[in-house]
Structures are given as C-alpha cells and as structure tokens.
Steps between C-alpha positions, in 0.01 A plus 500: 500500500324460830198618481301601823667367812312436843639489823323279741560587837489885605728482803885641513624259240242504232486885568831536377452312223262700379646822618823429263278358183249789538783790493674274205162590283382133500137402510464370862227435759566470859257227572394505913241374735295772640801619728537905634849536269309343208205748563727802524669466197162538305562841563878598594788385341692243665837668681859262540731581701873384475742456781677780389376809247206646412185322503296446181113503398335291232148489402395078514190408337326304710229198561371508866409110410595246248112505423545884380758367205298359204580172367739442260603821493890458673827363330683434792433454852788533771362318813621689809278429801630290806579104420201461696289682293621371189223246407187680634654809330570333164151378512321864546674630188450159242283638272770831436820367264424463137510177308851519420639695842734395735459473902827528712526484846770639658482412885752303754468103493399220361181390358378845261489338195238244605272765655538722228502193225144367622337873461729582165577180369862363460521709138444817675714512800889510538655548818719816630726594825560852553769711691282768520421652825233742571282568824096632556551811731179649513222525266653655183901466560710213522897527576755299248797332533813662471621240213125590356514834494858483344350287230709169627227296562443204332206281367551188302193248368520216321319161463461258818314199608130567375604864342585402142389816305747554194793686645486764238222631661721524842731700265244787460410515808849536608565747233215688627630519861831585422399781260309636845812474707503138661702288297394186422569169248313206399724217601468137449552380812329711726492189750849520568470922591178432762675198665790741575285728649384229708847451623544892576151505674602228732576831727143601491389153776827540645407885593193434575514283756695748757370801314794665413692663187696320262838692684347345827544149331782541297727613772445210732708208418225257623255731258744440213538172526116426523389712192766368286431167600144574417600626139678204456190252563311719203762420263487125572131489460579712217728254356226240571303671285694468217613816527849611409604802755836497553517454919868693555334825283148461634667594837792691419231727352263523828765526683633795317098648544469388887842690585427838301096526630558644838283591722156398291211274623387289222150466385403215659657612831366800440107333464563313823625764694178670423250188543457410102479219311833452364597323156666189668269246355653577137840584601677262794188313593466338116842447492486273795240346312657423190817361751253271650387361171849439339646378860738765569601604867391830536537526902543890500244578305267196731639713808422859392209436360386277857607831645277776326170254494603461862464895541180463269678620203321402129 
C-alpha cells in the first residue's frame, strides 16, 4: 500500500500523473504553485487528450501551494517540476511526506537525488526516469503521448547516489503507477536507465542549436555524425563514473528513437525556440562537467554547449 501520493509540479507532466492515479481511485493531490491550470482545476475536472480517440475528464484534487498540504500527511511524493525548479520546489513542500514516506523525482539529468536528499534526507528519496510524455495546453487540459495514452509508457525508480530509501518502497510506488496505467518497476540500478537517457537526449543540444526537429538532424549526415558522437562522450563519462552502460546498446537504442521521432522539436529546443530557460545545466552541461573532472575529451559536447551560451542559451 501507498497511501496518499502527491505530485509536485502541476504542469503537463505532473498533470498526467495525477490524471491517470486519480481515475485509477488512488488517493492523490496535484500539488502546484499558484498557476491559472492549478486554479482551474479547483473547480473543473482536468480534460486529456490523446493523439488519437476520445478525450477523457478526471476530477484531480488539488493544492494551489505546497503550503495548502498539511504536514505529514503524504506517502509519496513524485517530483515533477522543471530540473530547475527542483530544489526551491522540494523545499516549499518539506514539511508534507510522513515519517516513513518516500520522495522521487522523476526529471531529466543529473544531480536530483542531492536536491531532493538535502530537503528529504537520503532515507526518503530514490531516484526515477520516466518515458512518459504529457504537455500543459491551456488551463485545465494537457495532450499525452501517443505511447502514454496507449499505456506504453514507462517509469522506473530505484536507489542512486544520495537516494538510498529501501527499494521496497520504490516497489509500491511502481505498483501504484502501473495499476493507474503507466507501468513502472523498482529497479536496482536505476543509474544505468538515466545515463541512457543521457545518451538519447544528446539530440536535445544538438537540435537546439539550429532549432530544428529531430528528422531535421537525423537526416543530415553531418547531423548524424555529431549527435552520435555526442551520445558517445555520455557513455564514456558514464563509464567514468563507474557506471556499466553497455556503449554499442546505449546507441543502437537512440538510434532506433532518433530515426522513428520524425518531425518533433524536443523540449529543450522547444524552450529555446520560445525564449525559456532550458534544462541544459542538468542534462549536457553537467555532463561536461563530470568529463572535466574525470579528464575525458568531451569536444562535442565543449562545442555545442560554446554554441547555445554563445546564443545566450541556459
């Protein structure tokens, strides 16, 4: 048993989240921070819409701030606001997970477990990575995924670095998603799953820079060859790290992703395009920085990254 689950961050992600665990019957909060969607679901149900059937309405209990949720009184708390956001969000909602609760953050990058580990402590946090994909539309509505609204998403949390929570708890939590429709497991290296997703977002700098889809990219030779390059340096810091991802399946497996994404902008291309602080410093940019400590060459990521600060890019 779960108990009562918050979600942390009311945007398209955490949204979701909620959406699926609130029409499952769990106890759930959607936990914001003042925002127009968080303030319209006090009193309309929270519509998804799928790529492709009808769309679907859920009532979402809702806290318009972490102040609103008394302490103590949540289980577990999924952490879905921007990377950015992580530690001044983590801090807002301290006083809300029981004694014995778990916190599990479940954004891009590197470096979650320490914000969420010095608000939590180390016994209360694990770490996740999520497949999930969801979008804010407008105030009440988000769109989903097609893989998330076919219920082929995936979420997996474990312990890493300064999460160290007992992994049974991960298994509830997991059990708890998937019985809402986003499958999930507690693994025990969870490390090896989030550096392979640093690999595959290598395309997100890579994008960025011209401002262009992943097709764009991944139909240029000279775009090829830089990304994959790129998704190679992650695996050698990787490796540096003492972590064991297999290189030749790290990028059999993006390439597999860039190939069948199309025409899509990704997230962070998709923040710079419109002028918004983008999630580099936890993704690419901390990458180079764990390169720079171990002594690994990293000169794609050294030139990319030189490229988006030089276009004011954070």
């Amino acid at each position: 048993m779960t108990g009562r689950i918050g979600v942390l961050g009311a945007g398209g992600m955490g949204s979701a989240y909620a959406a699926h665990l609130a029409r499952a019957g769990a106890d759930v909060v959607l936990i914001g921070r003042g925002s127009a969607h968080i303030r319209t679901l006090q009193t309309a149900p929270l519509q998804v819409d799928p790529p492709e059937g009808e769309p679907w309405r859920v009532d979402v209990p809702v806290a318009v701030h972490a102040a609103d949720v008394a302490p103590g009184s949540l289980d577990v708390l999924l952490l879905l606001t921007k990377a950015y956001d992580l530690g001044e969000a983590a801090a807002t909602a301290g006083h809300v997970l029981a004694a014995d609760g778990v916190a599990v953050p479940l954004q891009n990058g590197l470096g979650t477990d320490a914000l969420v580990a010095d608000v939590f402590g180390e016994e209360r946090t694990l770490v996740g990575t999520t497949t999930v994909g969801a979008a804010l539309a407008e105030p009440g509505r988000i769109t989903v995924s097609a893989s998330t609204a076919a219920g082929a998403s995936r979420t997996d949390l474990g312990r890493m670095g300064r999460g160290r929570a007992p992994l049974e708890r991960g298994a509830a939590v997991a059990a708890a998603l998937g019985a809402a429709g986003l499958s999930a497991e507690a693994v025990p290296q969870v490390d090896t799953l989030i550096w392979n997703k640093l690999a595959l977002a290598s395309m997100s700098p890579v994008s960025a820079v011209p401002r262009v889809t992943v097709a764009t990219v991944w139909n240029s030779a000279e775009g090829r060859d830089v990304v994959q390059t790129m998704a190679a340096e992650v695996v050698a810091v990787a490796h540096a790290e003492g972590v064991a991802l297999d290189r030749d399946e790290a990028l059999a497996h993006a390439r597999t992703v860039w190939a069948g994404t199309g025409e899509h902008y990704t997230s962070m291309c998709t923040d710079v395009r419109n002028g918004r602080r983008t999630e580099l410093s936890s993704m690419a940019a901390a990458v180079a920085r764990l390169a720079g400590t171990h002594g690994v060459p990293v000169p794609v990521h050294t030139t990319v990254l030189g490229l988006l600060a030089l276009a004011g890019v954070r």
